[in-house]
C-alpha positions in Angstrom: -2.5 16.8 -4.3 -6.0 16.3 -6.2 -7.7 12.9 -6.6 -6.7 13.6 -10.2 -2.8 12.8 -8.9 -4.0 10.2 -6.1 -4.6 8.0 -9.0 -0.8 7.9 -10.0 -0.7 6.3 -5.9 -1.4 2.7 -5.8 -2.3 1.2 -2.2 -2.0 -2.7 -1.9 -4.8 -3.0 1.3 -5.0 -6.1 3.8 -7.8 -6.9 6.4 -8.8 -9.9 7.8 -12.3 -8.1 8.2 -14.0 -8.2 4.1 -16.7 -6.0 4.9 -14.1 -3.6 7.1 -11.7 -4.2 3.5 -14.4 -3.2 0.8 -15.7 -0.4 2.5 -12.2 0.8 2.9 -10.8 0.2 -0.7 -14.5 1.9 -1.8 -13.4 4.9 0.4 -9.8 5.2 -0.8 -11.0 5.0 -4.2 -13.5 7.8 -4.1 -10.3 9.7 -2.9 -8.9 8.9 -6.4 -6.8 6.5 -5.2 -5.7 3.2 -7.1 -6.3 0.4 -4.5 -5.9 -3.6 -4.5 -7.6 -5.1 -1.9 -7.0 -8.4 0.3 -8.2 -10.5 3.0 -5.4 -12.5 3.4 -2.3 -11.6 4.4 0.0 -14.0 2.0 -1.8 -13.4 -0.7 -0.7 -9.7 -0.7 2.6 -10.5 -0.2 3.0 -12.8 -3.1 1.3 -10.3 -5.0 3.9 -7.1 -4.4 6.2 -7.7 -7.4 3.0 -8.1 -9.7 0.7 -5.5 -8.4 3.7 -3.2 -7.7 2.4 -0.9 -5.0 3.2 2.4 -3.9 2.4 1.7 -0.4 1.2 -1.2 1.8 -1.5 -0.1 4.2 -2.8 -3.3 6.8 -4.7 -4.5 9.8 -2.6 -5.5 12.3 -4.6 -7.8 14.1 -5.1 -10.4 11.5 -5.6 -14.6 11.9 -2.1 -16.3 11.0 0.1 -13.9 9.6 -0.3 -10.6 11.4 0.3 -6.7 10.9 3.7 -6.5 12.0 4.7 -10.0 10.0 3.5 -8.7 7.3 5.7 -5.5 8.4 8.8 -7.6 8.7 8.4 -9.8 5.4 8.1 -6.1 3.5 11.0 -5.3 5.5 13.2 -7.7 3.9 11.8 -8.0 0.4 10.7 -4.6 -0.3 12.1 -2.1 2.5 11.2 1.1 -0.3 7.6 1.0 -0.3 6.4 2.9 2.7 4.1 0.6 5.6 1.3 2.3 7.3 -0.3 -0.2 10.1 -4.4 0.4 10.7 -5.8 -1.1 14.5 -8.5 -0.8 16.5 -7.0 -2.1 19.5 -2.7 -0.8 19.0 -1.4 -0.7 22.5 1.5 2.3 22.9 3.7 -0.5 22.8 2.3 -1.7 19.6 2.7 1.5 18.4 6.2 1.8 19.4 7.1 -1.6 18.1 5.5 -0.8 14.5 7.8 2.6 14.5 10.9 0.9 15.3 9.7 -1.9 12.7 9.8 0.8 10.0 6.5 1.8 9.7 5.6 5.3 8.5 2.9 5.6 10.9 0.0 3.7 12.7 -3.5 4.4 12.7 -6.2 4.1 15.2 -9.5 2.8 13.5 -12.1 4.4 13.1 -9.9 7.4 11.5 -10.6 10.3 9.7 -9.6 9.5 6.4 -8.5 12.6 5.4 -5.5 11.5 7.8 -4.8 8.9 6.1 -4.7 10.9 2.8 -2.7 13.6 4.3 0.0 11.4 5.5 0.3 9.7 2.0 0.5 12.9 0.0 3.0 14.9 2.5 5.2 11.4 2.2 4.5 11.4 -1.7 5.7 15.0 -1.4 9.0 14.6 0.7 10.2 11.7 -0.9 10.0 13.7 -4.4 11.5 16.6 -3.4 14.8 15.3 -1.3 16.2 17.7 0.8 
């Protein structure tokens, strides 16, 4: 995929962290990405139907509503767009908890970004051409 078609991919983005979010959503839209960014958790949530995203991408250690809320409330609202939780600090059973929750896959920060966009695309990929 070129940036070109990363701009059909819209990434709703949640950290706590605004410095840590910005330089993020600057990063991911240098990829060509189409990103919406916020710092608080129910904010992005109430957002979903509106912004429409093609995948929810957030912290998971976050003040009040955390990464894997925010994991369960997509679960039951919006179970089709794909979940990738981001953490510095993700114990194996974090990890493991975020897997069984549904998510697509969990991050270690700092990552290479490239990662990140690899994971997206092959998902973008798979999930247009069913087997």
């Amino acid at each position: 995929m070129t940036s070109q078609e990363n701009k059909k991919i819209k990434l709703l983005l949640i950290d706590d962290e605004e410095g840590v979010l910005r330089a993020f959503q600057l990063m991911l839209e240098a990829l060509g990405f189409s990103v919406v960014a916020f710092t608080n958790p129910a904010d992005a949530l109430a957002q979903i139907p509106e912004e429409a995203p093609h995948w929810i991408i957030s912290d998971l250690r976050m003040p009040e509503i955390d990464g894997f809320e925010v994991l369960k409330r997509r679960n039951e609202h919006y179970p089709e767009i794909p979940f990738i939780l981001i953490s510095g600090h993700a114990r194996g059973e974090e990890i493991e908890q975020a897997k069984a929750l549904g998510a697509q896959a969990v991050l270690q920060k700092p990552f290479d970004p490239q990662e990140l966009v690899s994971l997206i695309q092959y998902e973008q990929r798979a999930s247009s051409h069913p087997s």
